[in-house]
C-alpha positions in Angstrom: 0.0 0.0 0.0 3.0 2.3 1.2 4.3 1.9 -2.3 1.4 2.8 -4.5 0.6 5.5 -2.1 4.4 7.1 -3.1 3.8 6.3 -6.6 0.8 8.4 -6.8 2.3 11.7 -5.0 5.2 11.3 -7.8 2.8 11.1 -10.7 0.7 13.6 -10.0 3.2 16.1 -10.2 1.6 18.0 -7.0 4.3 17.8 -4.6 8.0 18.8 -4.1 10.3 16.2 -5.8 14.1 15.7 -5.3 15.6 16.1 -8.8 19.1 17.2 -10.3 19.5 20.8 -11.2 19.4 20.2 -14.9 15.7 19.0 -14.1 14.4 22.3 -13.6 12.0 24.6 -15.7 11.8 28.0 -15.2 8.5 29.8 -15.7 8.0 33.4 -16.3 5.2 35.7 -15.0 3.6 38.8 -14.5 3.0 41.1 -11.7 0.4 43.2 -13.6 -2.8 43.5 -12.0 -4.3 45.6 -14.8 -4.2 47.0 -18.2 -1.7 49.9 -18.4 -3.0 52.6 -15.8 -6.6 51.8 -16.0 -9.1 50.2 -13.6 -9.2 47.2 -16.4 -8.3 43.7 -14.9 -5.8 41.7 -16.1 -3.6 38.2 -15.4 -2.0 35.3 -15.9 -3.9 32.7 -18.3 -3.8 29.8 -15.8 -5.0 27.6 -18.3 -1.4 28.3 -20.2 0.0 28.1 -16.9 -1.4 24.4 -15.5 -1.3 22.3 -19.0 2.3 22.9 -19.1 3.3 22.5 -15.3 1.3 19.4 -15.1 3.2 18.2 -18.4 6.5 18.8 -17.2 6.2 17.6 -13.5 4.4 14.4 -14.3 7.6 14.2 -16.5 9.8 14.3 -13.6 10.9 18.2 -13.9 10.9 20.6 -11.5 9.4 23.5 -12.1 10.1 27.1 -10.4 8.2 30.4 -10.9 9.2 33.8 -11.3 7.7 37.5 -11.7 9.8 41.0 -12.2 9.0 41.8 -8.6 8.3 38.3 -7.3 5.5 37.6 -5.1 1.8 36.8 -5.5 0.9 36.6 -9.3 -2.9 37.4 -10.7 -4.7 34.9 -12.0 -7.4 34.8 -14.4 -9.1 33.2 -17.5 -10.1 29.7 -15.4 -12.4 27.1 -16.9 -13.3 25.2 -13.5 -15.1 22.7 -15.8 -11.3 21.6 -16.7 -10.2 18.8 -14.5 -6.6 19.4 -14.6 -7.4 23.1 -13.6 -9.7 22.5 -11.2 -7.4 20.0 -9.3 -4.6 22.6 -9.3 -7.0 25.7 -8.3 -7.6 23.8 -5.3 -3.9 22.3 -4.4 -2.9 24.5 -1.9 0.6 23.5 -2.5 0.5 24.7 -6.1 -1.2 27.8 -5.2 1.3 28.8 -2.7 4.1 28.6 -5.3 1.5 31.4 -7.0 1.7 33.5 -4.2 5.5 33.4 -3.7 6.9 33.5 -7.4 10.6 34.5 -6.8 12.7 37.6 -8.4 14.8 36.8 -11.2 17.6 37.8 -9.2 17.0 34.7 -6.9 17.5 31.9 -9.3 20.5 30.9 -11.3 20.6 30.1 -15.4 22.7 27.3 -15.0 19.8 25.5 -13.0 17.5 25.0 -15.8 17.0 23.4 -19.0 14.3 25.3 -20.1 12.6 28.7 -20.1 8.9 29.6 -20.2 7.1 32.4 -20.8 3.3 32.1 -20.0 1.1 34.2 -21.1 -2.7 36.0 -20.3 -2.7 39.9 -20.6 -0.4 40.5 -17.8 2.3 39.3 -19.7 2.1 42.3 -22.1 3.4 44.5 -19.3 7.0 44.3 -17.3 8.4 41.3 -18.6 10.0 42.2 -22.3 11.7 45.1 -20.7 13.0 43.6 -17.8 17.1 43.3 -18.1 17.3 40.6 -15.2 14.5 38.3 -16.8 16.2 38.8 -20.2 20.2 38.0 -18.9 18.4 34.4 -17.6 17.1 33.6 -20.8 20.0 34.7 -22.6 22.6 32.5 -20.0 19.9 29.6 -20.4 19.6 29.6 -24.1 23.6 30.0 -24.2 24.7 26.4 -22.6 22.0 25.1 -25.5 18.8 25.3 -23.2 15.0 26.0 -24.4 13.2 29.3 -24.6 9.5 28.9 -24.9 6.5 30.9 -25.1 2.7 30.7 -25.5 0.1 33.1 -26.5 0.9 36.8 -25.0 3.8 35.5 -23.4 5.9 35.7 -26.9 5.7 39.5 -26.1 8.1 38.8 -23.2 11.0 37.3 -25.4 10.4 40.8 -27.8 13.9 42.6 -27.2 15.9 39.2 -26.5 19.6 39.8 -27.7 22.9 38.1 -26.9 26.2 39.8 -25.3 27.1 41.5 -28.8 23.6 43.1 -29.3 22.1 40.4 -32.1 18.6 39.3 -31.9 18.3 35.4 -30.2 16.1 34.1 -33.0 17.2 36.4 -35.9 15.5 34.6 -38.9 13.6 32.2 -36.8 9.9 31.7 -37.0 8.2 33.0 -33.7 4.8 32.7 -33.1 2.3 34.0 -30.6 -1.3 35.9 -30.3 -1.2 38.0 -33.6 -2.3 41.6 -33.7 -4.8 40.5 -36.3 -6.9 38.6 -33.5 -6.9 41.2 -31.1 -9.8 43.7 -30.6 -7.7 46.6 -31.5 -11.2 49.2 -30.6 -11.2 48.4 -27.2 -10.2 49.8 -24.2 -7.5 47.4 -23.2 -5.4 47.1 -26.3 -4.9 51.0 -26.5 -3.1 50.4 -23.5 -0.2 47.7 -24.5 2.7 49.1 -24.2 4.1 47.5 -27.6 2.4 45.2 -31.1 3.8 41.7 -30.6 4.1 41.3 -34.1 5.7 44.5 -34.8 8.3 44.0 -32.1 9.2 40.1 -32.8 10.0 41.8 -36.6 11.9 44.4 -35.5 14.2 41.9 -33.6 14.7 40.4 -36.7 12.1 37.3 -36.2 10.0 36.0 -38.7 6.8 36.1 -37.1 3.8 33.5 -38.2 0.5 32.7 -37.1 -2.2 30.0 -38.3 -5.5 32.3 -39.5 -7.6 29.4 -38.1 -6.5 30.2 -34.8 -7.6 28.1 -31.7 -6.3 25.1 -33.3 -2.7 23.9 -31.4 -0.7 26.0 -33.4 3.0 26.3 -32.7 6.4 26.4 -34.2 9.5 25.0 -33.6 12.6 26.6 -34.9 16.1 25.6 -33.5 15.8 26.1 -29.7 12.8 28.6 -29.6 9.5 27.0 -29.2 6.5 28.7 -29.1 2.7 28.6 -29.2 -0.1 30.8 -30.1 -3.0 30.5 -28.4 -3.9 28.6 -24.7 -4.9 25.2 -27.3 -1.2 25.3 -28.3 -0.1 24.3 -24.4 0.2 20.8 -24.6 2.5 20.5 -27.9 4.6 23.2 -26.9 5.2 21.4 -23.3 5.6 18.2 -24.9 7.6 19.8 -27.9 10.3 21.5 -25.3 10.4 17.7 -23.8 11.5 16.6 -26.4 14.3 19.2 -27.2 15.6 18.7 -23.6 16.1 15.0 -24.0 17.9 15.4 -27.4 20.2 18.1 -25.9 21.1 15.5 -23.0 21.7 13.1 -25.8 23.9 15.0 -27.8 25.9 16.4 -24.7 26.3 12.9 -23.2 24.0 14.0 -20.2 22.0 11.4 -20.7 21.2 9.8 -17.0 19.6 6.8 -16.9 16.2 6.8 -17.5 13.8 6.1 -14.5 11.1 3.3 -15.6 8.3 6.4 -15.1 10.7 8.3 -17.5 10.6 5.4 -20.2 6.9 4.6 -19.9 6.2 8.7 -20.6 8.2 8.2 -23.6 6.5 5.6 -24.7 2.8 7.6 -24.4 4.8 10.6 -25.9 5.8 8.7 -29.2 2.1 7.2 -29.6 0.6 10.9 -29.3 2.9 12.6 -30.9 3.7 10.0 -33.6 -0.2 9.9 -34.5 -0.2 13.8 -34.4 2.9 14.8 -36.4 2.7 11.9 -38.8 5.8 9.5 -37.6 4.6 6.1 -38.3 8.3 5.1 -37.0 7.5 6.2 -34.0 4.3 4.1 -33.4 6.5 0.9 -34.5 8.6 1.8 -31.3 5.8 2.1 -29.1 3.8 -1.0 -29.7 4.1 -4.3 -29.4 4.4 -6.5 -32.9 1.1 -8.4 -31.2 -0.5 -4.9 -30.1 -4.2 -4.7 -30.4 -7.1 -2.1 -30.2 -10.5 -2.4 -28.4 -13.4 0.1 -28.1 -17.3 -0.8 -28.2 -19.6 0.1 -30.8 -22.9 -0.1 -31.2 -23.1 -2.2 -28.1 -20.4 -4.6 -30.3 -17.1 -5.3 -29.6 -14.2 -3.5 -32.2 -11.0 -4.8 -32.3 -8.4 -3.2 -34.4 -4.8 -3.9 -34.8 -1.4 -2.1 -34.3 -0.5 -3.2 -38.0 -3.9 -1.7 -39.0 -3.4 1.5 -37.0 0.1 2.7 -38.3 -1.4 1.9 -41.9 -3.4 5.0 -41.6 -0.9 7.2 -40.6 0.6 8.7 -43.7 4.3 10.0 -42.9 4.7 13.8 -42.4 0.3 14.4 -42.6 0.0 16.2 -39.3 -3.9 15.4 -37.6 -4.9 18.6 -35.3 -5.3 16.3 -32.0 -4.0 17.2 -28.4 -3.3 14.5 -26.1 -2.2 15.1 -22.6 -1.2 11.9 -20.0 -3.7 11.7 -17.2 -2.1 9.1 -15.3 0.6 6.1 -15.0 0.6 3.7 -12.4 3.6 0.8 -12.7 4.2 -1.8 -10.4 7.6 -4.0 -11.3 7.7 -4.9 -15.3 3.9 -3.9 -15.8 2.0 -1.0 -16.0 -0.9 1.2 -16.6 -2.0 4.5 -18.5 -4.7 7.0 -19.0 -4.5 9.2 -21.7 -6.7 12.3 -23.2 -6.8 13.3 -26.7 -8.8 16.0 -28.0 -9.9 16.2 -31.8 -10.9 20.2 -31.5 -14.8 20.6 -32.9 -15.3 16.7 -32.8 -14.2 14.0 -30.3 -12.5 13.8 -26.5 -10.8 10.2 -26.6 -9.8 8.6 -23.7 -7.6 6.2 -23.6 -6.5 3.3 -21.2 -3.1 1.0 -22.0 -1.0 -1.7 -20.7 2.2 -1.3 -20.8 5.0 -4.0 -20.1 8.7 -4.7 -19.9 10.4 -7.1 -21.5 14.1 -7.1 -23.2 14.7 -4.0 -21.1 12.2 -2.0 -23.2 8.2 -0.6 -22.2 6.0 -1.6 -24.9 2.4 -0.7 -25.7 0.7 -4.2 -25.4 -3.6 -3.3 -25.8 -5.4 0.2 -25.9 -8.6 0.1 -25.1 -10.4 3.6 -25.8 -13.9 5.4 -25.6 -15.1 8.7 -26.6 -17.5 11.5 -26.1 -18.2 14.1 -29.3 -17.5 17.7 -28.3 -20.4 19.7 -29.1 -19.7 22.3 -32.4 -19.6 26.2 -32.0 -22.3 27.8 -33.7 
């Protein structure tokens, strides 16, 4: 029982863990409270802040927070109907880390293998400009780490420049919330301080945007990663992952890897190797034998892993966002709940076992239901 309970605390990603220094990811914030010098509220998108924390811990990182004067953070933009947001709203652990984000000047670059910058309106205001946020992200980025960003938090990597003066990402596509989706007649965008757009192109980035909107877009390019829009969270977090653990592979940092740490990698490769089109990857993950089962129309459905990776055409990316719920592993076997969301269509969720044989965790049966999400009018 003892064991199981520990498992549980670890995988939930809701309580201090003891990991390296290199296991750490450093998230940015805002101190803004509102729009410019009006009586306007504004915060932190916690949606863009949870998805990615919950990502990252369950992945065995630690994440710290900082803000330009440290302290207690706003928050805003919550969907309580969210699980994972609900479940951190409450976690009075979590919140307290809210409440007590450090100064930049409190933290050092070589502790981190990652930077963040979240986003929600606050981040428009006293990040960009701040020269002790922008000397971490410069140090982190120099010994090959990862600067990320989602939504209005892009606006906070706008004047990043190295020790001689030259843009970070010159010629690198940067994304973020575009001008073009912003209700420039309103009260609140008069205030910003700076255009997004304008700024990542005057730093010499190239900065892109899906028109869609609202559908996971993000961009990789190099070591920047960045999203544009709260829907992007997921990919980006799982997208800086997966940077990280090429950088420790290239740099012979490479640890080795807990049996949680291998079983995530295994979920990661069937998500992302159904998302992004890498049937390759879904060979790794399964099991020659691997089978799956849902129920329809009160019948049993069988499917196989063969049949599966036959629909998966190589480089045809799908517009689905999967996020792990939960792993439990006792020994050589374990278990796995996963989301995936098909925006304007279906929520998946899926259940696995996993098991380890030959020194390798392979996806043995999936066994899946669904619920359709209703369409916008």
């Amino acid at each position: 029982m003892l064991k199981i309970i520990v498992l549980s605390l670890v995988f939930t990603g809701l309580y201090p863990q003891s990991i390296h220094a290199q296991k750490n990811i450093l998230f940015v914030t805002s101190n803004q409270d509102f729009y410019g010098n009006t009586k306007i509220s504004t915060s932190n998108h916690f949606e863009e802040i949870v998805i990615p924390y919950d990502i990252f811990t369950k992945a065995g990182y630690k994440v710290d927070f900082i803000s330009p004067k440290g302290g207690a953070i706003p928050i805003g933009y919550i969907n309580t109907s969210d699980s994972i947001q609900k479940t951190y709203l409450y976690n009075s652990w979590f919140m307290s880390k809210l409440k007590q984000t450090r100064k930049p000047e409190e933290v050092a670059a070589n502790d981190y293998s990652a930077i963040f910058y979240t986003g929600g309106g606050a981040a428009m205001f006293g990040v960009a400009e701040n020269q002790a946020i922008q000397k971490l992200a410069g140090a982190i980025y120099k010994k090959n780490g990862i600067i990320s960003t989602i939504c209005h938090g892009t606006a906070g990597i706008a004047y990043l420049k190295n020790e001689n003066g030259v843009s970070l990402y010159a010629g690198r596509k940067i994304t973020g919330f575009p001008d073009e989706f912003e209700s420039k007649e309103m009260a609140y965008y008069q205030t910003f301080p700076f255009s997004m757009n304008k700024a990542i192109i005057d730093n010499k980035g190239n900065f892109v945007y899906s028109e869609k909107g609202r559908d996971a877009f993000y961009i990789t390019d190099g070591r920047f990663v960045t999203g544009q829009d709260p829907t992007s969270g997921t990919k980006v977090a799982n997208e800086v992952l997966r940077l990280i653990r090429e950088n420790d592979k290239e740099t012979g940092n490479n640890t080795v890897k807990s049996d949680f740490d291998q079983i995530t990698e295994v979920l990661l490769d069937y998500m992302e190797g159904t998302a992004e089109g890498q049937p390759e990857r879904l060979r790794k993950a399964f099991h020659p034998n691997f089978n799956l089962y849902t129920v329809a129309n009160d019948t049993l459905w069988t499917r196989s892993g063969k049949q599966y990776i036959a629909n998966i055409k190589t480089g045809e990316k799908l517009n689905r966002i999967g996020r792990i719920l939960a792993i439990d592993m006792e020994k050589d076997a374990a278990i796995a709940k996963v989301e995936i969301k098909v925006p304007n269509w279906r929520t998946f969720t899926d259940y696995f076992l996993i098991l380890k044989y030959e020194g390798n965790w392979k996806i043995i049966h999936k066994s899946y239901s669904w619920t359709a999400i209703p369409k916008k009018e």
